[in-house]
ROTORFI-875442 format. One record per residue (C-alpha): residue number from 0; residue in three letters; chain; y, z, x. Coordinates in steps of 0.25 Angstrom, whole numbers. Layout:
% residues N
r nr = NUM, rest = Ala, kette = A, py = Y, pz = Z, px = X
...
This chain:
% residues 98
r nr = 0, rest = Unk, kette = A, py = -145, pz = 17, px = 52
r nr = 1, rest = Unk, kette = A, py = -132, pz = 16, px = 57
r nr = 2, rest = Unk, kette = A, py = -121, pz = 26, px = 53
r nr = 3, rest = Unk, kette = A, py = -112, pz = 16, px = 48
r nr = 4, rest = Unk, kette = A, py = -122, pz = 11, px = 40
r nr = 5, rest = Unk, kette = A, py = -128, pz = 26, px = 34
r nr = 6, rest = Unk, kette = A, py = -113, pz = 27, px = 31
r nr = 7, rest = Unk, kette = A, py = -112, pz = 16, px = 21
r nr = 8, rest = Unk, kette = A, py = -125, pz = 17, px = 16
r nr = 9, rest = Unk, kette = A, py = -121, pz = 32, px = 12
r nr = 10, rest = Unk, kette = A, py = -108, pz = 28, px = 6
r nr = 11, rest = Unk, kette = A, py = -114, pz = 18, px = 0
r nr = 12, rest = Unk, kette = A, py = -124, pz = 27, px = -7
r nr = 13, rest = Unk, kette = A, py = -111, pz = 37, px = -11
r nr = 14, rest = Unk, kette = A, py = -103, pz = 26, px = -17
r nr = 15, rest = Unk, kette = A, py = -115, pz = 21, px = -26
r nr = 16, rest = Unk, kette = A, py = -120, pz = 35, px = -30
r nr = 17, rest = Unk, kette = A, py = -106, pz = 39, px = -34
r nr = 18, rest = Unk, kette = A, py = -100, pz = 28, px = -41
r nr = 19, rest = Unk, kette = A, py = -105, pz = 23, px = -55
r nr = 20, rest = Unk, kette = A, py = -91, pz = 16, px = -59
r nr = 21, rest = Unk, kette = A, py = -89, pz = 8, px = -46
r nr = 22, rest = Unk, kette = A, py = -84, pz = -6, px = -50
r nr = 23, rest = Unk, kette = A, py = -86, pz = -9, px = -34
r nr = 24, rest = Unk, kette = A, py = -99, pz = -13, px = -26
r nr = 25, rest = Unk, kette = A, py = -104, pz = -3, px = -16
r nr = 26, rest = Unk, kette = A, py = -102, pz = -11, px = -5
r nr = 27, rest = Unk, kette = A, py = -89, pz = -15, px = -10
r nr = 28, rest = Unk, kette = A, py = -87, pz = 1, px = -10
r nr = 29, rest = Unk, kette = A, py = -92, pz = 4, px = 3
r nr = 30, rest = Unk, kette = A, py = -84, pz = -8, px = 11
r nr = 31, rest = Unk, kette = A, py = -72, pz = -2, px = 4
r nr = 32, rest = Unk, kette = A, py = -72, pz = 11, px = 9
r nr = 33, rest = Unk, kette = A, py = -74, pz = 3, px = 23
r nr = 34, rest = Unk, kette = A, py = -63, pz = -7, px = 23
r nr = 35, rest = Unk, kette = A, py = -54, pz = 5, px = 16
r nr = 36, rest = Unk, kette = A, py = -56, pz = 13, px = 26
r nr = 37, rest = Unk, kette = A, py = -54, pz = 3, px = 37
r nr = 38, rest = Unk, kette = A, py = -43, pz = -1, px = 32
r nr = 39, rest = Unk, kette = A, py = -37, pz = 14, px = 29
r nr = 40, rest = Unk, kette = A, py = -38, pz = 16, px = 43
r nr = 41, rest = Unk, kette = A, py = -31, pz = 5, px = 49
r nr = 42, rest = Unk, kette = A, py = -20, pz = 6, px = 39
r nr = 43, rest = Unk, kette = A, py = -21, pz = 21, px = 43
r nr = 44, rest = Unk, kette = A, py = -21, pz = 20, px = 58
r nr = 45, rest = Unk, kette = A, py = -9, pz = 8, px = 57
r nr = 46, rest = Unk, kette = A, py = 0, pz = 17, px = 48
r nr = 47, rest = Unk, kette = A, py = 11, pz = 20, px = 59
r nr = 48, rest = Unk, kette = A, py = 11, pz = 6, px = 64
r nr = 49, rest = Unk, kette = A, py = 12, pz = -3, px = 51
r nr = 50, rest = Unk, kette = A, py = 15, pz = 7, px = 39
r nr = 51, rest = Unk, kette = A, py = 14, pz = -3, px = 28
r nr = 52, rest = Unk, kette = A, py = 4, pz = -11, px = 33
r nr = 53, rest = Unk, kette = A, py = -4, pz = 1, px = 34
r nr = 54, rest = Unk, kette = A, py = -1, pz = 7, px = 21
r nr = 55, rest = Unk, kette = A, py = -6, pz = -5, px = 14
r nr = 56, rest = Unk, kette = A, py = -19, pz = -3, px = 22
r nr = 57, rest = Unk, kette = A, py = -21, pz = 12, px = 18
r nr = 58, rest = Unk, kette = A, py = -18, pz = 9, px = 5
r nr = 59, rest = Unk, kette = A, py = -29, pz = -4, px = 5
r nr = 60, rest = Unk, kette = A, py = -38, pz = 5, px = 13
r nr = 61, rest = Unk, kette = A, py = -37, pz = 16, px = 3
r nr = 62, rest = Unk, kette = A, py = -39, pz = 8, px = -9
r nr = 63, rest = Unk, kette = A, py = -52, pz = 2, px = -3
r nr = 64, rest = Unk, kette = A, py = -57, pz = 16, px = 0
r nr = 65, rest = Unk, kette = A, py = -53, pz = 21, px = -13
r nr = 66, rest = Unk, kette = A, py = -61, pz = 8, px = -20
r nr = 67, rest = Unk, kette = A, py = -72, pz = 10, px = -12
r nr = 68, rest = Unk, kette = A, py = -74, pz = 25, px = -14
r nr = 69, rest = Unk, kette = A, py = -72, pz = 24, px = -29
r nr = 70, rest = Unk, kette = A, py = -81, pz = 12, px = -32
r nr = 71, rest = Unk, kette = A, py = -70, pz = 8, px = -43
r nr = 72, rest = Unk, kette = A, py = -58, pz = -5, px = -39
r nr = 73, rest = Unk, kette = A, py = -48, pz = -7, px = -50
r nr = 74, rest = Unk, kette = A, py = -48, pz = -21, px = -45
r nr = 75, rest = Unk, kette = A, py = -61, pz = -24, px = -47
r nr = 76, rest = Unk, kette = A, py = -60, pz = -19, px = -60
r nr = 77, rest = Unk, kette = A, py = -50, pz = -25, px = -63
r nr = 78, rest = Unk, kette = A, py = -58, pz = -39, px = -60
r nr = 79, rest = Unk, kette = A, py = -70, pz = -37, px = -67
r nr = 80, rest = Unk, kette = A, py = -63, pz = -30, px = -80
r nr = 81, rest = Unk, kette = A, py = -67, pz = -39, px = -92
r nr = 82, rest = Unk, kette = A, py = -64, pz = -30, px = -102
r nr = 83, rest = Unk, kette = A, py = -48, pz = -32, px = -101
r nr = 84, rest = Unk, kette = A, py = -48, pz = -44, px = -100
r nr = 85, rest = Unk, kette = A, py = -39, pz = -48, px = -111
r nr = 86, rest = Unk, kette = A, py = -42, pz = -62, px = -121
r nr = 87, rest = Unk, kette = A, py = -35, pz = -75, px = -115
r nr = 88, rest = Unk, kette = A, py = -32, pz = -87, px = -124
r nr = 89, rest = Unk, kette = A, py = -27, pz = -99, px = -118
r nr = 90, rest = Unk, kette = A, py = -17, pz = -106, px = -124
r nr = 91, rest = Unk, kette = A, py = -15, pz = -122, px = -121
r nr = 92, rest = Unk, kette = A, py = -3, pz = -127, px = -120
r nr = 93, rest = Unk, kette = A, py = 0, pz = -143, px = -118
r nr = 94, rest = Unk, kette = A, py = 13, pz = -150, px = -117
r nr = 95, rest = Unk, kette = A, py = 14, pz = -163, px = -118
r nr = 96, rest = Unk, kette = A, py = 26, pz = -169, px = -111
r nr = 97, rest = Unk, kette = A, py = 32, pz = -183, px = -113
């Protein structure tokens, strides 16, 4: 067995132990930290050379480890939240023009 592979198989085995309110997948999780910290480090090693556009990548970076860690995106509770929901009636409108 590979490192690479004894790696995620150990994070893998910490995120799923840890977490009992994770409304994200483990291998959701685990690419999350990966592309988060891919992406940290890009944005990280470009900082001097494009500020902003590196900004925006420690940022996204960040957010993914940050999801990926904690098991919990408000996005994707916001999306499958039915409870708030609130009651829609349509209303039908015609007009008839002559």
């Amino acid at each position: 067995m590979s490192i690479l592979n004894k790696t995620l198989e150990t994070l893998k085995d910490k995120l799923d132990t840890e977490c009992t309110t994770a409304n994200v997948g483990s291998t959701e999780r685990v690419l999350s930290v990966v592309a988060g910290g891919f992406i940290l480090g890009v944005g990280v090693k470009n900082l001097f050379r494009s500020p902003l556009t590196s900004f925006s990548g420690i940022a996204l970076g960040g957010s993914l480890i940050y999801r990926g860690v904690t098991g919990k995106c408000k996005l994707t509770s916001a999306l499958n939240n039915q409870e708030e929901k609130p009651d829609t009636t349509v209303i039908e409108h015609r007009y008839f023009v002559k």
